[in-house]
C-alpha positions in Angstrom: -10.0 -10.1 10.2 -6.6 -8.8 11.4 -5.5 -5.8 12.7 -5.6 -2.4 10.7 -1.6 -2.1 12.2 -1.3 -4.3 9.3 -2.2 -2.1 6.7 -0.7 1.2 8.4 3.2 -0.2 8.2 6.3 2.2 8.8 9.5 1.7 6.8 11.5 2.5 3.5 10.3 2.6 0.3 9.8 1.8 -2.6 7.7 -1.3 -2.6 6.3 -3.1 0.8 5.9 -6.4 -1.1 9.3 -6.2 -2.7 11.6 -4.2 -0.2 9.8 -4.3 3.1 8.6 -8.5 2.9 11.6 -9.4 1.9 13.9 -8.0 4.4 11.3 -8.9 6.8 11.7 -12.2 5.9 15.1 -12.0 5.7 15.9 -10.8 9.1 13.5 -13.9 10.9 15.8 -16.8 8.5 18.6 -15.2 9.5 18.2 -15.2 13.1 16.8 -18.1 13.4 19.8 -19.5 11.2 22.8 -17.4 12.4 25.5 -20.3 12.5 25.0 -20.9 8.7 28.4 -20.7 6.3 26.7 -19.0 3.9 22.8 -18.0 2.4 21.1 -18.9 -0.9 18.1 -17.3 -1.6 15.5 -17.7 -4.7 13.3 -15.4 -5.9 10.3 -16.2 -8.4 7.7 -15.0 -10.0 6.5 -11.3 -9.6 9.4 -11.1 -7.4 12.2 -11.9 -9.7 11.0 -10.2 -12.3 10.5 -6.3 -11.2 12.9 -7.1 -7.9 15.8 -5.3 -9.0 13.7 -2.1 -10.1 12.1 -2.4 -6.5 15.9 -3.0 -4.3 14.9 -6.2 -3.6 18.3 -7.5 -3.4 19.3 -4.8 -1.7 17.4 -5.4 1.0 17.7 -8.9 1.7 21.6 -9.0 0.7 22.2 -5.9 3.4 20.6 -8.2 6.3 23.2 -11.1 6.1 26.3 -7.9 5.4 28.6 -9.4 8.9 27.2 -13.1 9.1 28.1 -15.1 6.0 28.2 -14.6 2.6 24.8 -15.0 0.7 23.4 -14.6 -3.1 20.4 -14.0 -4.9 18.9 -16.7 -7.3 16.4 -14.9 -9.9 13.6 -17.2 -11.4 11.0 -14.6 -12.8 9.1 -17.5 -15.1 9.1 -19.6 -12.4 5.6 -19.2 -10.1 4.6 -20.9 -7.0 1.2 -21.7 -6.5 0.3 -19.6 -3.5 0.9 -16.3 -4.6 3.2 -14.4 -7.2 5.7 -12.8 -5.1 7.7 -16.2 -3.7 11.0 -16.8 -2.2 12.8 -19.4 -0.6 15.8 -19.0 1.7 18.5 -21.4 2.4 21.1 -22.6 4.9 24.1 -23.7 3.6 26.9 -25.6 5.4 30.8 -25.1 4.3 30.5 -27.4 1.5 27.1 -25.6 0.0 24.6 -28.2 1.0 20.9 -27.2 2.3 20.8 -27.4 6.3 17.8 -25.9 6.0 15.5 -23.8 3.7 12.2 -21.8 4.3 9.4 -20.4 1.4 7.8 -17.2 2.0 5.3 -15.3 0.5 5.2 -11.0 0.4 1.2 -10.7 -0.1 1.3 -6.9 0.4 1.7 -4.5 2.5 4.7 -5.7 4.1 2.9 -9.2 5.0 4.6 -12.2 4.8 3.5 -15.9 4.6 5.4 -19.0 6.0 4.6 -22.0 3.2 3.2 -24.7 5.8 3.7 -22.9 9.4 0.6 -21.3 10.9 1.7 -18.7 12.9 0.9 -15.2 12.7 1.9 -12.1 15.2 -1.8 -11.0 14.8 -4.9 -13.2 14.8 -8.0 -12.2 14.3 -9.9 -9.7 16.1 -12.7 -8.3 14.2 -15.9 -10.7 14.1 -17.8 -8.8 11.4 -15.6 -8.5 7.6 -18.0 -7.1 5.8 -18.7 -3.9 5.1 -22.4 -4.3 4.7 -22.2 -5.7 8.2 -20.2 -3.1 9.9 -22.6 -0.4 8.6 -25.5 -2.4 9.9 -23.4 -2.6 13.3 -23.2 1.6 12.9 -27.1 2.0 12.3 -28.0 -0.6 15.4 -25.4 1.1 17.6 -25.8 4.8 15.9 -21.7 4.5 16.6 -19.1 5.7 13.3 -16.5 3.2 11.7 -14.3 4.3 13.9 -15.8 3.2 17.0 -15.9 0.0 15.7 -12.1 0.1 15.1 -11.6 1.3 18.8 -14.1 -1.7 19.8 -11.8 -3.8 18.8 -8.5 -3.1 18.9 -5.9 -2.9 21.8 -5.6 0.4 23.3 -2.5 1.7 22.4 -4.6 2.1 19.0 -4.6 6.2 19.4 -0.6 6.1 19.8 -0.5 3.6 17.0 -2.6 5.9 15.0 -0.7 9.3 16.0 2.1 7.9 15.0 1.4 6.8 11.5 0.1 10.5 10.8 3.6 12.1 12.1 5.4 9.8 9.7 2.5 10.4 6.9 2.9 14.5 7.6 7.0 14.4 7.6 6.9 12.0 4.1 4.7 15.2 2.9 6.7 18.0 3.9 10.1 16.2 3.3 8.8 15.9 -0.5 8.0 18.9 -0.8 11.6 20.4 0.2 13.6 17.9 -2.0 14.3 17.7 -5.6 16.4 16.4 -8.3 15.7 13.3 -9.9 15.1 9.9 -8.6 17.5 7.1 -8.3 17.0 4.5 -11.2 17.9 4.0 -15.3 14.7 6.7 -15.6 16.3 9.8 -14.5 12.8 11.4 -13.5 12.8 14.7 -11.7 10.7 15.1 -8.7 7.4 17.4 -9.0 6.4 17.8 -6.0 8.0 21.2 -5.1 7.6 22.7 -8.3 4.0 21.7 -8.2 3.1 23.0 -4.8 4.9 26.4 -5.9 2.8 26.9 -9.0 -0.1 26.0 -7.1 0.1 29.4 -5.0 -0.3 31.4 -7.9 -3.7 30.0 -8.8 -7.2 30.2 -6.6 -10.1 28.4 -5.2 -10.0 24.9 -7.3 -7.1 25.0 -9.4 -4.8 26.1 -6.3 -6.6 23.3 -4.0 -6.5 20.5 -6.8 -2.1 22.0 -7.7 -1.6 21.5 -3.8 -3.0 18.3 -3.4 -1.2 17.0 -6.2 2.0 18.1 -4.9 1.2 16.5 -1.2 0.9 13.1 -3.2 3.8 13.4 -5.4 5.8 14.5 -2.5 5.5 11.2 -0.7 5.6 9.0 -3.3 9.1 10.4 -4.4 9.6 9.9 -1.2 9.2 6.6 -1.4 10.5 6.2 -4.6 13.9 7.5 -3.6 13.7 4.9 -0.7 12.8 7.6 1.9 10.7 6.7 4.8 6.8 6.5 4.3 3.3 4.4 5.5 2.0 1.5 3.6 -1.7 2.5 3.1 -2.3 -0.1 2.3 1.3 -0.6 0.3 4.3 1.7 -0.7 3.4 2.4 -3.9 0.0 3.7 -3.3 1.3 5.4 -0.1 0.5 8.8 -1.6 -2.8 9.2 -1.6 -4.5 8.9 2.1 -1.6 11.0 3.5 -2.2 13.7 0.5 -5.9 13.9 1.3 -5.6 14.1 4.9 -2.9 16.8 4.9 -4.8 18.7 2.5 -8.5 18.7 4.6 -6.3 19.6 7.5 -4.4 22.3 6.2 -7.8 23.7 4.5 -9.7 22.6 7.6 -7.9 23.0 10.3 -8.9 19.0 11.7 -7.5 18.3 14.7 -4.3 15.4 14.6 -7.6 13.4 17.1 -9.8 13.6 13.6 -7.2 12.9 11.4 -6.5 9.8 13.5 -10.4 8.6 13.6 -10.2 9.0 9.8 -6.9 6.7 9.6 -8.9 4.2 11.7 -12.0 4.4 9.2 -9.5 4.1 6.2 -7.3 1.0 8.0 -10.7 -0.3 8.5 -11.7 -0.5 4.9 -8.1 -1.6 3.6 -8.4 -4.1 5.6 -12.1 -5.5 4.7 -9.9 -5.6 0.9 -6.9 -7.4 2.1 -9.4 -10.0 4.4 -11.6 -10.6 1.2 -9.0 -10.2 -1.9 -6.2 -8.5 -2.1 -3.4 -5.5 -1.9 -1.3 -6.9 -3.7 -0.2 -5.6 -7.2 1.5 -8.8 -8.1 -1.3 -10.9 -7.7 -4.4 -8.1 -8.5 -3.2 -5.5 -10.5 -2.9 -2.1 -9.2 -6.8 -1.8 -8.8 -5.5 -3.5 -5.7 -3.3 -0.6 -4.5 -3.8 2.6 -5.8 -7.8 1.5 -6.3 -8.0 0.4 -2.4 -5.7 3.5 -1.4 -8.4 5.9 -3.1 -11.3 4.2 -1.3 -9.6 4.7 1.9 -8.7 8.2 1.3 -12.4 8.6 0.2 -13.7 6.9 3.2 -11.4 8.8 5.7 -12.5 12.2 3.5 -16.3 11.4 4.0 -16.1 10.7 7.7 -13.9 14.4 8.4 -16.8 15.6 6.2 -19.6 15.2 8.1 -20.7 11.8 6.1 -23.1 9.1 7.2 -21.8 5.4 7.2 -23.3 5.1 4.0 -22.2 8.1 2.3 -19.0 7.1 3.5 -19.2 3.8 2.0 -20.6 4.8 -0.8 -17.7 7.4 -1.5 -15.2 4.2 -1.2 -17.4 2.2 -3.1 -17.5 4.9 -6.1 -13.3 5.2 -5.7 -12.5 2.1 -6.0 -15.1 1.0 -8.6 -13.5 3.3 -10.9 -10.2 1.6 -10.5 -11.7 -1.6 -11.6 -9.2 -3.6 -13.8 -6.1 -1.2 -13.4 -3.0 -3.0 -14.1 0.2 -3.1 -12.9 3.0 -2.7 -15.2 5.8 0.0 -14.1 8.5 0.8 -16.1 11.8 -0.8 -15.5 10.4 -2.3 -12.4 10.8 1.1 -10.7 7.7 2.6 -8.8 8.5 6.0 -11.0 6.2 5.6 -14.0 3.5 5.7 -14.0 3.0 4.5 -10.2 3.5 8.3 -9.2 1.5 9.9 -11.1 -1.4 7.3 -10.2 -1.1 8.1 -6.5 -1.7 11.8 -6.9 -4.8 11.3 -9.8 -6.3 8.9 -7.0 -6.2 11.6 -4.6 -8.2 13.8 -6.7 -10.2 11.2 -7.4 -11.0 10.4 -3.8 -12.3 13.3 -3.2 -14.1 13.8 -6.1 -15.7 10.6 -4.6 -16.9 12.1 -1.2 -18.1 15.1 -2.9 -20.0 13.5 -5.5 -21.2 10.7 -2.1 -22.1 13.9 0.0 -24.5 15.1 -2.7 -26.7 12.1 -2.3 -28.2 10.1 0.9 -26.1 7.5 0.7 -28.3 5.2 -1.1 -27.0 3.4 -4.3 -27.3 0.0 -6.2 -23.5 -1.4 -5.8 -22.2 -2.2 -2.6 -19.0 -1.9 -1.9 -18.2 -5.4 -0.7 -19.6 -5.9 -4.5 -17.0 -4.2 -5.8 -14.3 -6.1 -3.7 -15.6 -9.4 -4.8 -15.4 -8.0 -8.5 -11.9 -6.7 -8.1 -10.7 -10.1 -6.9 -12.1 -12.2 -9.7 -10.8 -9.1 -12.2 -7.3 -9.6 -10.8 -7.4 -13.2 -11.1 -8.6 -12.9 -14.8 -5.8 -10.3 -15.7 -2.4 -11.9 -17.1 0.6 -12.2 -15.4 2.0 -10.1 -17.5 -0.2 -7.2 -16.9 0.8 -7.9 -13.0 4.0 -6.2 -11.1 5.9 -8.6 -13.7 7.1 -5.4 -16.3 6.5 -8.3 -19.0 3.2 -5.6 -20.6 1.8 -2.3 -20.6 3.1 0.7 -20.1 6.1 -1.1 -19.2 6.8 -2.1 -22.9 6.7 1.3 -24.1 10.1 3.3 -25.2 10.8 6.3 -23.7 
């Protein structure tokens, strides 16, 4: 199991799988091509289909700007059998003939996949990938989930850590000072400020649920509009662990040392998902984003809490149960509708889990690792069409 750096990724929005892999992608094919006359690139699948809603082009076309000219091919029935979200990149010589050509695969989060190379920048360092055996590790050791992420990884960890919640906190408060309406054939307003203005005008749990719904719209217009935010664990589900977090430590008062123990618990159980199924909308559904996002914000929420290991992983289990066969299907291949709205409901519902987790000891019939196994066989069983494709759902409707 890899590193939880993986799931915590810095960079702009709106989609990890479609703007951040890509470029990613880009950037190594081009440097490791730079004498090429000119670039061909194919995109297929999940990819194709929703890429121009998500800047894909953009963002690979603006990394060859100054070495040679390059287009985009766009093959959205075409699939590849790895995974949904496939490209291929080619070298071309002055008469337009292949020197070379790569296929890649964005599984999420900013990941990419090399079709037949083996190397990755992170191996494996976690010997347990289960849940259930973690918390079995925390009762033998009487340690916290996030001792077990400080077991393991290196020790710049803390830094790694204090610097994902700076750039969570600024996506926040950035939101909440802009408005106007996002870029995109939508023409939706931003909330957030609005929201978090209203939300002083009401008290006790109408003022704390208004304010935590404007933390999560905040930095998912953020992203939207391309702004700078955290995959956790993608881009468009990056509103909801930085919403709850901000909120328990305005209301609170939780040290930034706290807040970065509860990252570490939340990286921790986004990346048990992404070891055992999936992140990715395009090949899960959004169960596999905004689901995984609320059982890390839910996790991270029970730990500042005062929550046992198993409260805790009973509050993640309970979150992301209750995503259980969400699709994927934004409108116009933006991450506007309803992808926005979805991250700041999750929040609520996160910690609706922990509160509902605290009530009890901890002891329940469904494991969370249950529920993981569940969503990966659901994902596999929705249609494409219900999957980052905009080909169903809420994605058909006029508006």
């Amino acid at each position: 199991m890899k590193t939880i750096k993986d799931i915590f990724v810095i960079g702009k929005g709106p989609s990890s799988s479609h703007t951040m892999g890509p470029k990613k992608a880009a950037v190594q094919f081009r440097t490791d091509h730079p004498r090429a006359a000119a670039y061909r690139i194919t995109l297929y699948g999940s990819l194709a289909a929703t890429g121009k809603g998500h800047l894909t082009d953009v963002a690979i076309l603006e990394t060859f700007e100054g070495f040679a000219p390059a287009e985009i091919v766009w093959k959205p029935q075409e699939f590849l059998p790895f995974h949904p979200n496939a490209m291929k990149f080619e070298a071309l010589d002055d008469e337009g003939n292949t020197t070379e050509s790569e296929i890649v695969y964005s599984t999420g989060g900013g990941t990419i996949v090399y079709d037949g190379r083996k190397d990755d920048p992170h191996a494996d360092i976690y010997p347990l990938t289960t849940l259930s055996d973690i918390m079995e590790w925390c009762n033998q050791t009487g340690k916290s989930y996030w001792e077990y992420v400080f077991e393991y990884e290196e020790n710049d960890i803390t830094d790694y850590l204090l610097e994902v919640w700076n750039h969570m906190r600024a996506a926040v408060r950035n939101g909440l000072r802009n408005e106007g309406v996002l870029p995109g054939p939508l023409n939706l307003r931003r909330k957030a400020a609005s929201y978090f203005v209203r939300s002083r005008g009401y008290k006790d749990n109408l003022r704390t649920r208004g304010l935590l719904f404007a933390y999560a719209l905040a930095v998912s217009e953020e992203n939207a509009s391309g702004g700078i935010v955290v995959t956790a664990p993608t881009c468009g589900s990056s509103g909801v662990v930085p919403s709850v977090l901000y909120h328990l430590q305005q209301e609170y008062e939780f040290s930034d040392m706290q807040i970065v123990r509860a990252l570490a618990t939340a990286g921790l159980l986004g990346t048990i998902v992404k070891a055992n199924a999936s992140i990715s909308g395009a090949e899960v559904g959004c169960q596999g984003e905004v689901g995984v996002a609320c059982a890390m914000a839910a996790a991270a929420a029970s730990q500042l809490m005062g929550g046992s290991p198993r409260q805790i992983e009973y509050a993640a289990e309970l979150a992301l149960e209750h995503h259980l066969g969400m699709t994927c299907d934004p409108m116009c291949g933006l991450v506007q509708i309803p992808c926005i709205e979805r991250n700041a409901i999750a929040a609520a519902r996160a910690i609706d889990s922990q509160i509902y987790a605290c009530y009890t000891d901890g002891v329940h019939r469904v494991p969370f690792d249950g529920v993981v196994e569940v969503m990966k066989h659901t994902g596999h069983d929705i249609p494409s069409l219900y999957k980052e494709t905009s080909e169903g759902g809420l994605s058909k409707l006029t508006i």
